[in-house]
PDB file with SEQRES, HELIX, SHEET and CRYST1 records, atoms N, CA, C and O in Angstrom:
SEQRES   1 A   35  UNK UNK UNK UNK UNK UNK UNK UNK UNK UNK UNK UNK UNK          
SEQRES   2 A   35  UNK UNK UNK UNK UNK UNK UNK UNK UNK UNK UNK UNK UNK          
SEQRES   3 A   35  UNK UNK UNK UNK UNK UNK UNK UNK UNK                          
HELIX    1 AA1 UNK A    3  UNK A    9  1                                   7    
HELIX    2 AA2 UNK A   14  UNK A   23  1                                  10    
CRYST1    1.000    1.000    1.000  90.00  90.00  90.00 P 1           1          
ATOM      1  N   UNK A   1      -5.621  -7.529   9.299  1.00  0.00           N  
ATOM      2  CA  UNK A   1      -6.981  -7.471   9.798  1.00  0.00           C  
ATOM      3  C   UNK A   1      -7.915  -7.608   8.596  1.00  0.00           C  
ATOM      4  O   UNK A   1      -7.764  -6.801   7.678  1.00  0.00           O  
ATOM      5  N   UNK A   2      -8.901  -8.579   8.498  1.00  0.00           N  
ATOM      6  CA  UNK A   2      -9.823  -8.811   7.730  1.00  0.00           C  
ATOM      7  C   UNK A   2     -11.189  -8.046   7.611  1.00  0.00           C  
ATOM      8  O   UNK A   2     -11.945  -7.863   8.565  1.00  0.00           O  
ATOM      9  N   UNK A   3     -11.439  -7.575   6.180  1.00  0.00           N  
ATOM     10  CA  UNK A   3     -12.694  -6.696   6.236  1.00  0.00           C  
ATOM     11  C   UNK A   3     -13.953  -6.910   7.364  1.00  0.00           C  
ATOM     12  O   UNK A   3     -14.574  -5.962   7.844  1.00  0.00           O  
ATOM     13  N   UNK A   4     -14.184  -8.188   7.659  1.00  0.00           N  
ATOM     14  CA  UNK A   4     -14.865  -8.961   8.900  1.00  0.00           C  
ATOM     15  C   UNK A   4     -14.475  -8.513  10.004  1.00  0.00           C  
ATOM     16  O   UNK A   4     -15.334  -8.197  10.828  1.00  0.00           O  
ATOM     17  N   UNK A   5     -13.257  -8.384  10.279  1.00  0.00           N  
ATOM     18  CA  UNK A   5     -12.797  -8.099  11.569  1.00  0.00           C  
ATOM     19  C   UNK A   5     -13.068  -6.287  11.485  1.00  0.00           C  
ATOM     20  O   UNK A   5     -13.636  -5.675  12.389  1.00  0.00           O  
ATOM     21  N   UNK A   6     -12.710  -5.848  10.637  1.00  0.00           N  
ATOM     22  CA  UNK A   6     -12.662  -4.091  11.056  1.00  0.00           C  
ATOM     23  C   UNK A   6     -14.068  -3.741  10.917  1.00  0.00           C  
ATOM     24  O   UNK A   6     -14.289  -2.618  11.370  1.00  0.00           O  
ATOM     25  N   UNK A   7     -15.359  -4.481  10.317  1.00  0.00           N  
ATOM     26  CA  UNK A   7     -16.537  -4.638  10.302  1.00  0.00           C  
ATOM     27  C   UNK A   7     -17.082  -4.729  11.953  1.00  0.00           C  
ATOM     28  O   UNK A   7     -17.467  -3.736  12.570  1.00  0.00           O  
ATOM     29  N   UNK A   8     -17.032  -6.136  12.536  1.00  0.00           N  
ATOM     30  CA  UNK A   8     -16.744  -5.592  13.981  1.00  0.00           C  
ATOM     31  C   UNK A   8     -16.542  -5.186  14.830  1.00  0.00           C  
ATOM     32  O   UNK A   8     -17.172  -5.554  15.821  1.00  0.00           O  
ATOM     33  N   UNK A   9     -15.283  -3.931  14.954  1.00  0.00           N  
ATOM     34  CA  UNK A   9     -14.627  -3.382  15.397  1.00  0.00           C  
ATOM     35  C   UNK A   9     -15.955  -2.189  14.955  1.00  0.00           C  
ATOM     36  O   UNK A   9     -16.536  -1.546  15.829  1.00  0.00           O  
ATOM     37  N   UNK A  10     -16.199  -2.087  13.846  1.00  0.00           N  
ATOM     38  CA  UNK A  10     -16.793  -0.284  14.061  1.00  0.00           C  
ATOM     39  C   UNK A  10     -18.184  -0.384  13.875  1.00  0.00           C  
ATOM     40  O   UNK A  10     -18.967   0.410  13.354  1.00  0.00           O  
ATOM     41  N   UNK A  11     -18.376  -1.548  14.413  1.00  0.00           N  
ATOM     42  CA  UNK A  11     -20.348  -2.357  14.103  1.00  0.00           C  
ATOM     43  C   UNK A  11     -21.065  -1.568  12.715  1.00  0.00           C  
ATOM     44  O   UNK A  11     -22.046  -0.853  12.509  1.00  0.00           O  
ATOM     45  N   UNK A  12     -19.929  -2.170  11.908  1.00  0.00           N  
ATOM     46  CA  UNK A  12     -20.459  -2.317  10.416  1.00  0.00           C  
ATOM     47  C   UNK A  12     -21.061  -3.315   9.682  1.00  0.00           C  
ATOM     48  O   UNK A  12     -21.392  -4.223  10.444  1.00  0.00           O  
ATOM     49  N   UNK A  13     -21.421  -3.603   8.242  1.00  0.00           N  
ATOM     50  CA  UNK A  13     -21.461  -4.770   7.943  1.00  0.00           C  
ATOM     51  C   UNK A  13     -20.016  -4.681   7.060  1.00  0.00           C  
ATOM     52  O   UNK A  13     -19.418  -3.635   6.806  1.00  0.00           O  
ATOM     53  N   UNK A  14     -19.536  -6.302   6.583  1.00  0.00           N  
ATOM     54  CA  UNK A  14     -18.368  -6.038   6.017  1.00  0.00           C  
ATOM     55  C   UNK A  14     -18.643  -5.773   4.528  1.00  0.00           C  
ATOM     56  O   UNK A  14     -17.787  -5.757   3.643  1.00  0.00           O  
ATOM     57  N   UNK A  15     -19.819  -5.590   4.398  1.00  0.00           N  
ATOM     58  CA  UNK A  15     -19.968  -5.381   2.463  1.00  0.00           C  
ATOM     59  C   UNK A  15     -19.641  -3.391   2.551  1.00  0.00           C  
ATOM     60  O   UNK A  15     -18.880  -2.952   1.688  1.00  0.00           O  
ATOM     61  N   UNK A  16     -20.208  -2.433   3.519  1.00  0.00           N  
ATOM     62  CA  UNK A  16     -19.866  -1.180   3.733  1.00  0.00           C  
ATOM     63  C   UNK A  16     -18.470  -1.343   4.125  1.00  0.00           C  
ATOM     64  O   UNK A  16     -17.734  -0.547   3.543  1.00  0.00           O  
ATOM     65  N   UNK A  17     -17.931  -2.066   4.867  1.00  0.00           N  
ATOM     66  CA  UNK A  17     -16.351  -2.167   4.821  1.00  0.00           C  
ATOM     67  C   UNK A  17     -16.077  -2.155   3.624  1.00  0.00           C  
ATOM     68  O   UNK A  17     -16.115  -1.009   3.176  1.00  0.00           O  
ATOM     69  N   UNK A  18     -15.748  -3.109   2.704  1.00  0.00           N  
ATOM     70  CA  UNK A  18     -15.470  -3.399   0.837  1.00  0.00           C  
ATOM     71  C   UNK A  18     -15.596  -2.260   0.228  1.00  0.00           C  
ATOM     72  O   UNK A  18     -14.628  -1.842  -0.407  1.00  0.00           O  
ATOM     73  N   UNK A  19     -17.141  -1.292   0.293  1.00  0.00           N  
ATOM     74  CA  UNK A  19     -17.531  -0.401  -0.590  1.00  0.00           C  
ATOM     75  C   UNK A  19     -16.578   0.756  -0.133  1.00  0.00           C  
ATOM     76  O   UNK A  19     -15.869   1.472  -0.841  1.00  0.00           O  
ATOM     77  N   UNK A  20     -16.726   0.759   1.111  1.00  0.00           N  
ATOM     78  CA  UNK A  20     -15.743   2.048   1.262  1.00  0.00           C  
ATOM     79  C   UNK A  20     -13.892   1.913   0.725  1.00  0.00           C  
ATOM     80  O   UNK A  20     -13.152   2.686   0.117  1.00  0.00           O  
ATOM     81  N   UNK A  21     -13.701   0.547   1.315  1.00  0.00           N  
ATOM     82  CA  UNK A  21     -12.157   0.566   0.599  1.00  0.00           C  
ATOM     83  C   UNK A  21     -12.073   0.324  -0.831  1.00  0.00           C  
ATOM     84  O   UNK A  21     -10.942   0.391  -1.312  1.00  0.00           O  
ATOM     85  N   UNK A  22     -13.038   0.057  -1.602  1.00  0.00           N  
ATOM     86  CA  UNK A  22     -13.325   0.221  -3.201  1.00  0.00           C  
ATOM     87  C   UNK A  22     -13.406   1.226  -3.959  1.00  0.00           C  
ATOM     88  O   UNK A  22     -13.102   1.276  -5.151  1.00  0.00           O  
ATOM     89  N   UNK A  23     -13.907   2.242  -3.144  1.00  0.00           N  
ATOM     90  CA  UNK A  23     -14.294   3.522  -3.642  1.00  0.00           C  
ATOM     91  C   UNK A  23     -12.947   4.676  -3.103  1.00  0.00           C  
ATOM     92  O   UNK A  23     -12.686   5.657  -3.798  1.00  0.00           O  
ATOM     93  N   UNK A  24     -12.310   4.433  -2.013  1.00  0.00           N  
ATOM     94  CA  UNK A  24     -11.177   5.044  -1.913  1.00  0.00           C  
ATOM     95  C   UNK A  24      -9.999   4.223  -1.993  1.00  0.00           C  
ATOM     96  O   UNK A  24      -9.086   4.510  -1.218  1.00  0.00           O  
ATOM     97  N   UNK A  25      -9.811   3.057  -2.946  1.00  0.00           N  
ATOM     98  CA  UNK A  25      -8.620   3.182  -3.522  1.00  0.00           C  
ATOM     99  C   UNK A  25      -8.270   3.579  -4.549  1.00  0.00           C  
ATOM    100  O   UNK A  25      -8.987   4.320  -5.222  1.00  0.00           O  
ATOM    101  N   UNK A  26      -6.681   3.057  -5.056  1.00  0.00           N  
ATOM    102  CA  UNK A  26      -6.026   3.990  -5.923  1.00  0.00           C  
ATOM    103  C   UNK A  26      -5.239   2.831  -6.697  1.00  0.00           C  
ATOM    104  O   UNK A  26      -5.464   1.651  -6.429  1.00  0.00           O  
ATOM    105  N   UNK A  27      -4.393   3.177  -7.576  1.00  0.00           N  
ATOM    106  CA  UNK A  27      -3.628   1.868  -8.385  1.00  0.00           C  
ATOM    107  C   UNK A  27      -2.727   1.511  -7.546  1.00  0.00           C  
ATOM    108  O   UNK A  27      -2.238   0.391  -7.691  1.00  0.00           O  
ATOM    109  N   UNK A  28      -2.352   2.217  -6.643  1.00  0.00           N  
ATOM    110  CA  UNK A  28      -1.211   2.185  -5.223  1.00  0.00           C  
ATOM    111  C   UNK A  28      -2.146   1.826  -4.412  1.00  0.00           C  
ATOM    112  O   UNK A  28      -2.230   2.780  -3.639  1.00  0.00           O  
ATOM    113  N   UNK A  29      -3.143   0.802  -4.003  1.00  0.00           N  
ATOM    114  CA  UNK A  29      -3.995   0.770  -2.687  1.00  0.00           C  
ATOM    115  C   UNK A  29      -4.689   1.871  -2.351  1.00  0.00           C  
ATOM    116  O   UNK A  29      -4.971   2.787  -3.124  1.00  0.00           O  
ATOM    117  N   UNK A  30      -4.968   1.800  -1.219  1.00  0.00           N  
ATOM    118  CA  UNK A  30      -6.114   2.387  -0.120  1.00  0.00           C  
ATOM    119  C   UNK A  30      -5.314   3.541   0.078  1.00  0.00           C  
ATOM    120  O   UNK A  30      -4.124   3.510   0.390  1.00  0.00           O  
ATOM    121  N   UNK A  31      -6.265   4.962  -0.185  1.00  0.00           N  
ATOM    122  CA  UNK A  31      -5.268   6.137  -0.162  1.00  0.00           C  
ATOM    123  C   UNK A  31      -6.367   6.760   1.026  1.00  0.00           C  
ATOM    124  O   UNK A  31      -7.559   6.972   0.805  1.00  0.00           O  
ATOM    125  N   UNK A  32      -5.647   7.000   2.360  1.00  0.00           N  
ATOM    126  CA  UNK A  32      -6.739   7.412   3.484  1.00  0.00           C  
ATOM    127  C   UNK A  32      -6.797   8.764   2.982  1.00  0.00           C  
ATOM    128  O   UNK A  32      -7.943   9.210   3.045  1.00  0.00           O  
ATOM    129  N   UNK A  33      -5.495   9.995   2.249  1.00  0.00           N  
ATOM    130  CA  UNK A  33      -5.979  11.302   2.326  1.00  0.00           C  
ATOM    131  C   UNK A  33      -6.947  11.299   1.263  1.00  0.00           C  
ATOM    132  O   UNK A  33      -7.781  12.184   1.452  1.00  0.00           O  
ATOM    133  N   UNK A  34      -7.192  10.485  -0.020  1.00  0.00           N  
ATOM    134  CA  UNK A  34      -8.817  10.551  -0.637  1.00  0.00           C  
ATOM    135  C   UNK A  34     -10.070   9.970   0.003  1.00  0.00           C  
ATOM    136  O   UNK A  34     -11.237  10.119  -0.360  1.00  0.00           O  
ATOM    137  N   UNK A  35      -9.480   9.122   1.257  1.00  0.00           N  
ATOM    138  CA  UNK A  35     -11.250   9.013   1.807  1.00  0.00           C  
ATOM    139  C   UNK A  35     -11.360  10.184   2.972  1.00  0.00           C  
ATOM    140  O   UNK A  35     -12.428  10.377   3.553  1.00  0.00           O  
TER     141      UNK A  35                                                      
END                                                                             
């Protein structure tokens, strides 16, 4: 699923999609228990 698409899905824009998975990842990816 593309930042675009989950942008849609939660009537976001996809740049707040990006910032949020930017700011809670990790050197291992996207860590959901730090967001």
């Amino acid at each position: 699923m593309s930042q675009r698409q989950i942008g849609r899905e939660l009537a976001l824009h996809s740049a707040t999609i990006s910032r949020v998975l930017r700011r809670n990842a990790t050197s291992g990816g996207y860590d959901i228990q730090q967001a």
